[in-house]
N, C-alpha and C positions, 0 to 999 in steps of 0.2 A: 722224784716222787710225785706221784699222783693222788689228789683229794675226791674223789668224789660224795658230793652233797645230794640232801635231798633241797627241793624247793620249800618257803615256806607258805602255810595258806595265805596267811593276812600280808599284805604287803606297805611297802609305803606308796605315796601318790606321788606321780611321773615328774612331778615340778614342770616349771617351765623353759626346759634346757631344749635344744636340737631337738627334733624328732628322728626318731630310728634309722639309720644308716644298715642295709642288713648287710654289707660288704666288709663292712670293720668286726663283726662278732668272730670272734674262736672260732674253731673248727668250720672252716669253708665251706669243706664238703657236704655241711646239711642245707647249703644255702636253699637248692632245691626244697626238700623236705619243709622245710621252714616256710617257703614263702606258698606252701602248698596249705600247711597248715593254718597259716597266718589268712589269708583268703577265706578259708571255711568257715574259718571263727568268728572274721569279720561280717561276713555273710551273713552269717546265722543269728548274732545279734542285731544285726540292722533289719531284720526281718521279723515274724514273729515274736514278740517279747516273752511271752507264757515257754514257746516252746524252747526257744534257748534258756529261761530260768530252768525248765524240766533238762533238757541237756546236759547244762552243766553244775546240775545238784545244788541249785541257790535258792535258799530261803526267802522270804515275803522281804527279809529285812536288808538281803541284799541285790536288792533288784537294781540297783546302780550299779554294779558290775555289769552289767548287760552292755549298760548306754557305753562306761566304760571299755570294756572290748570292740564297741561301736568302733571307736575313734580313735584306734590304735594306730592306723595308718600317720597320724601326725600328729601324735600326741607327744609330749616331750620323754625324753630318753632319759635316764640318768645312770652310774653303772650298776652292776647286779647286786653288789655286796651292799649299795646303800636301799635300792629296791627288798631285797626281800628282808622280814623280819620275824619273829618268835623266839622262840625258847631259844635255840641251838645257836641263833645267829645273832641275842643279846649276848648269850656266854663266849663265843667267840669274838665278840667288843671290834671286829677288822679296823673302825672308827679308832679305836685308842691304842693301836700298835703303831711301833715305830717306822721310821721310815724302809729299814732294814726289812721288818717283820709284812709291812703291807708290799713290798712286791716279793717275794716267797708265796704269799697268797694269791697274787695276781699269778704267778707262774705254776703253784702246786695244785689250788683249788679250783672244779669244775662241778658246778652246780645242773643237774640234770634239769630237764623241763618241761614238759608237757606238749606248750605251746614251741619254744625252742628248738625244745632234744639236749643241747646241754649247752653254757654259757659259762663263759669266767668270770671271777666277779670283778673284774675292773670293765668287761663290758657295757654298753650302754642300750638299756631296754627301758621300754615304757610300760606301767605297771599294769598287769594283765590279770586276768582268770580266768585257766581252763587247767584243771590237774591231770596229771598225767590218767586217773582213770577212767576219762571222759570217752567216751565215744561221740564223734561228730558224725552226722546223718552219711556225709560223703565216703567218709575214712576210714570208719570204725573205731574200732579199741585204740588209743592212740598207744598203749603199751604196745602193742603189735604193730602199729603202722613207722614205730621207730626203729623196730628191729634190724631192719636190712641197711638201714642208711647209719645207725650207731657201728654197725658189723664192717662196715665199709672204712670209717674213721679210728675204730674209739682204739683196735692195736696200735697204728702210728701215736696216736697220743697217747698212748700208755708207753710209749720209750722202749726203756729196759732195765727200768727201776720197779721200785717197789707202789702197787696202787692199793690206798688204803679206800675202804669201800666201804661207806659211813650212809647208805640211802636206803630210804624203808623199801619196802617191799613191793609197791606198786611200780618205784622209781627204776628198782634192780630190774624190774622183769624188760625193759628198753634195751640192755646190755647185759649179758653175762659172759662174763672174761671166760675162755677158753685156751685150752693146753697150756704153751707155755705162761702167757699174760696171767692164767689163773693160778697158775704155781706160786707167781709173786706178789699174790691178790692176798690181804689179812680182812675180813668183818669184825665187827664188834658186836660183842651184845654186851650190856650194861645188868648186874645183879646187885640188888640189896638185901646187904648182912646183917639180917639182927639175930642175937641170942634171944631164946623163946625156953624158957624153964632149962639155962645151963645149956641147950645145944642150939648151936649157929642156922638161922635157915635161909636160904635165899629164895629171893622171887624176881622175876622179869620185872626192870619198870619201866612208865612209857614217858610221861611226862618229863621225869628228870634224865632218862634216856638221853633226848635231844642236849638236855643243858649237857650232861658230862661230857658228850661227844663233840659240841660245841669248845665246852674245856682244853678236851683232848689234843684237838687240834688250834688251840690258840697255844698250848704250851710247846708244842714240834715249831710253830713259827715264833714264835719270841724265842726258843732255844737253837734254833735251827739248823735243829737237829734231822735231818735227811738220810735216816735207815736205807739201805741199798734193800731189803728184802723182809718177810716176815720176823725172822728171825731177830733181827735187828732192831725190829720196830719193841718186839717186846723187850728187850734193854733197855730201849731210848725212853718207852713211857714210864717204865720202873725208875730209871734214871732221875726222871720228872717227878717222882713221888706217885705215882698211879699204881694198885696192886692189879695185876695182869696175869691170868691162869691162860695159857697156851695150847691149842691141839694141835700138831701138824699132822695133814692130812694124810689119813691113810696109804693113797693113791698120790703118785706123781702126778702134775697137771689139775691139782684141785686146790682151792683155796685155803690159807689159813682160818682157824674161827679163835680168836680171841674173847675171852670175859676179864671184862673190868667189874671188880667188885669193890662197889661203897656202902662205904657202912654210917656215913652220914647224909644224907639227903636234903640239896640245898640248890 
């Protein structure tokens, strides 16, 4: 089984561990792409201050980010699951699973990335900003500049199990599973149930979005539980106590679309 995560904005700081190794991260094959992207970003911050805040869409109040991406080249590493943090990646807690449960994660979970392209979270990076919908003056749309080198990786790592595909929409547009890989590909979307004068209504939500899907998948690794395909996966999360409405796709070669619907919001 394959996890794919989104990034989260706010991160933790890089500590003072090793600096970056780019030879040790996941998927090899972006090593190129990475150190191409890595360079521009550095670039761009060690230059101009105004224009890279305007680049990479930072506020007055995060103009240390800048200096930050300045210094990336030897900044300290630490791995991905302790670097990034918010909603999705408190509820998924990786910190308080057991030993069984954090390498399941280290093997199932790949956090896409911007700067990256995609990372696992026992990797070791140093904390960064540039999200994936940055365009860099050299590169362009970085969703597009990942395209061809995610296309070249992301089938072998997708096996020939099942990939659950948990990343917003910015993140998705770097890789979209095709023919067979998307047949075994399930999304989520997350709906809240309330009754409204005696009848039930749902609505899209965003914030707690992240948390359930952080849930979602903290409850497949502490149960370890490893669905071979969509199909499966909806069992395994009902299994887990999650209420799970199902579409399989019209067309051979397209992905599952799963709704998890809660009906208490927490």
């Amino acid at each position: 089984m394959l996890v794919l995560l989104p990034p989260s904005e706010g991160k933790a700081a890089s500590g003072r561990g090793a600096p970056l190794r780019p030879g040790t991260l996941s998927l090899p094959g972006l090593a190129p792409a990475r150190a191409t992207v890595l360079e521009e970003l550095v670039e761009l911050c060690r230059g101009d201050e105004e224009k890279a805040r305007e680049v990479l869409g930072l506020s007055e109040g995060l103009r240390g980010e800048v200096a930050k991406n300045a210094g990336l080249p030897t900044a300290g590493a630490r791995p991905a699951g302790e670097i990034y943090t918010g909603v999705l990646y408190d509820a998924l807690g990786l910190a308080t699973l057991d030993a069984a449960a954090r390498e399941r994660a280290r093997q199932w979970l790949l956090v896409f990335s911007g700067l990256w392209g995609a990372v696992g979270v026992g990797d070791r990076i140093p904390s960064y900003r540039c999200s994936m919908g940055v365009r860099l003056p050299a590169l362009g749309a970085l969703g597009a500049y990942w395209r061809p080198a995610m296309a070249e990786v992301m089938p072998e790592a997708a096996g020939s199990g099942l990939v659950l595909d948990l990343r917003s929409s910015a993140y998705a547009a770097a890789w979209k599973p095709q023919g067979e890989v998307a047949g075994r590909t399930a999304t989520v979307r997350v709906l809240h149930a309330q009754v409204v004068d005696g009848v039930e209504k749902r609505s899209v939500v965003s914030h707690f979005n992240k948390a359930t899907k952080g849930r979602i998948v903290r409850d497949l690794l502490v149960a370890g539980a490893a669905p071979a395909d969509p199909a499966e996966l909806v069992t395994a999360l009902r299994d887990l106590g999650h209420d799970v409405e199902a579409a399989a796709p019209a067309k051979a070669g397209k992905p599952w679309a799963l709704d998890v619907v809660v009906r208490q919001i927490h």
